[in-house]
Steps between C-alpha positions, in 0.01 A plus 500: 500500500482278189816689346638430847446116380616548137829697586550196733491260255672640199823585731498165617488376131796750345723408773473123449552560087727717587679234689427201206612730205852620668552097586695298298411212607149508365392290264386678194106408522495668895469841363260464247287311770580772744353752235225323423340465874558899500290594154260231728494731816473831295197298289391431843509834683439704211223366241340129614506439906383124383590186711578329160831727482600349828429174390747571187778644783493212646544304247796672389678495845473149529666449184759792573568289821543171311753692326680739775409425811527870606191597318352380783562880663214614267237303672481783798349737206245203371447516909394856522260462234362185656433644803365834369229258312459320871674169386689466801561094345754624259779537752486125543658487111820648559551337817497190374718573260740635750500171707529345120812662395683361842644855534445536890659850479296606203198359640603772806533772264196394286273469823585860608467632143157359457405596894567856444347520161189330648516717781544761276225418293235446788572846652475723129182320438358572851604821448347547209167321595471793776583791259195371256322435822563884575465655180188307442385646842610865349346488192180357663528826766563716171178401410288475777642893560388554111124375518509700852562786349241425232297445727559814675473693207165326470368585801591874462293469188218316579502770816455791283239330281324460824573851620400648158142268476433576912567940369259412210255305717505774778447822222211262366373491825502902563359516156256315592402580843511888369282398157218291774502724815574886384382473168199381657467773795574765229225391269241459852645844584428703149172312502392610807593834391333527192180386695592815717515736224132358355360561789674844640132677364196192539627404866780716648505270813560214307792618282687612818431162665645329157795740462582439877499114408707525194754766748500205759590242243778726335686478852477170500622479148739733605633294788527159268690675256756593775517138612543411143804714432614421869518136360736599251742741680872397509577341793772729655592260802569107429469174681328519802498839527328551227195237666534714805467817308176411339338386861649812626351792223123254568270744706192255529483287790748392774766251344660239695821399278726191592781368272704177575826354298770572249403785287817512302340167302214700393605645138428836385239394236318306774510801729321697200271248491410477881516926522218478244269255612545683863406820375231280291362374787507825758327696227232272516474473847438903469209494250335150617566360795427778788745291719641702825819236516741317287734260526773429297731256499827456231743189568761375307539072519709254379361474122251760520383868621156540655321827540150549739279750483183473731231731585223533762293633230117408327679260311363363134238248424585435123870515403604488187849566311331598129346822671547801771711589793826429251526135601541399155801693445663395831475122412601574159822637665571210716457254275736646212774444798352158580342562799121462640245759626201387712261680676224471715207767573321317774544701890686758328752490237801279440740548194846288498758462258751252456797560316783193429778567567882365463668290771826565628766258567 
């Protein structure tokens, strides 16, 4: 749009020295003049856009008027720059010199000439005040689409950090739940054995009693181990299937399952998360709680995905996360994902897990 402006202007100037130089009625100091206000305008457009230069135009056209009247015609270019600087007050100079000169026809001429070049002038720089306006607009979209995609890229990171450091929390948990609860069975179990084996000749009663115990533990050893590496099976069905599979292959108990809400919101590392602490929380009600029903509850919210688990069970006086029934690891999980576990062992007991989640537009 601003070459729009400058092609304007320099046609408008060759055509009028055009017209001077082939004249021969032009006295000799016209052209010189002429050529001076042009090196002016290229100054102008090309190297110093100063108001100074205009104030030097001027000065020249009034003098090339006081000389030939007809310089006057170069006022509609000192116009155009006028009004692109928002000077709408210089049209009042040539004007008066118009009325001046006592050329009624001329002033015609001159009055149209200046009107269109003001006109002109007004609608390139409006124009061109609404193509900054717009690429201003792009460049800021450019770069709001930039720092999204930063952002993005971010966020896919910071994901897998959290993915990776929720894997290395949960094998830490197994490793530990494994190290604390078979490790210790095994060692109960080989003791009670070896007190078996001391005792097989002194008191043969005894030593079958003991080996019967350390048998009895072994199954039960046997049975944790199976929840252990149950824990850390590949899930083969995802979502809430997946949830609904783990309820399903529970044999303890009668289950009452409900589920409310959008389950498309819930992400796949969250669903890991909730299909742990579920099978978390069933194994315990198997070994602890000797509850006959369960209720569980999973629904997703605006900002947030709640599961409920209840039993009718003994319940549990003293709670605490540091030790037994795994609900160390289970808040460990839930927090790494910015969530909250609470739980409650009075009349039974309550686990529930909150997990944040996104909200849609």
């Amino acid at each position: 749009m601003k070459e729009l402006g400058k092609g304007f202007k320099i046609g408008y100037l060759f055509i009028l020295l055009g017209l001077v130089v082939t004249t021969e009625s032009v006295e000799n100091p016209v052209p010189l003049l002429m050529i001076g206000f042009v090196l002016l305008q290229l100054v102008y457009e090309k190297y110093l856009a100063h108001k100074g230069l205009l104030a030097l135009q001027l000065l020249l056209l009034l003098y090339g008027v006081s000389i030939a009247p007809y310089m006057v015609l170069l006022f509609p270019l000192w116009v155009y720059d006028m009004v692109q600087l928002k000077q709408p007050w210089g049209l009042l100079i040539p004007m008066a010199l118009g009325i001046y000169l006592e050329d009624l026809e001329g002033f015609w001429i001159l009055l149209l000439l200046i009107s269109t070049t003001a006109f002109a002038s007004y609608g390139i720089s409006t124009l061109l005040e609404k193509e900054q306006g717009l690429q201003g607009s792009f460049d800021e979209e450019r770069r709001l689409r930039y720092q999204l995609e930063k952002q993005k890229r971010d966020l896919i990171r910071s994901n897998k950090q959290v993915q990776a450091l929720t894997e290395a929390a949960e094998r830490n948990r197994i490793a530990g739940e494994i190290h604390d609860n078979v490790g210790h069975e095994i060692a109960g179990v080989l003791m009670q054995l070896e007190v078996g084996e001391k005792l097989l000749e002194k008191d043969p009663a005894l030593s079958k009693k003991s080996i019967i115990q350390a048998r009895e533990k072994l199954a039960n050893t046997l049975i944790l181990l199976r929840n252990t590496v149950h824990n850390l099976r590949p899930k083969e069905k995802s979502g809430l299937q997946y949830l609904k599979e783990i309820i399903r292959d529970f044999e303890y108990g009668s289950i009452h399952f409900e589920h409310f809400g959008d389950f498309n919101r819930v992400s796949s590392l969250q669903y890991e998360v909730l299909g742990s602490n579920l099978k978390e929380a069933l194994t315990n009600i198997q070994k602890y709680s000797r509850a006959e029903n369960i209720i569980i509850k999973i629904e997703v919210m605006e900002k947030l995905v709640r599961m409920y688990i209840k039993d009718d069970g003994i319940g549990c006086k003293t709670l605490s996360f540091n030790r037994g029934m795994g609900l160390k690891g289970m808040k460990e999980r839930v927090e790494n994902l910015g969530g909250h576990l609470s739980v409650d062992g009075k009349d039974g007991f309550l686990v529930v897990t909150i997990l944040p989640i996104e909200k849609t537009s």
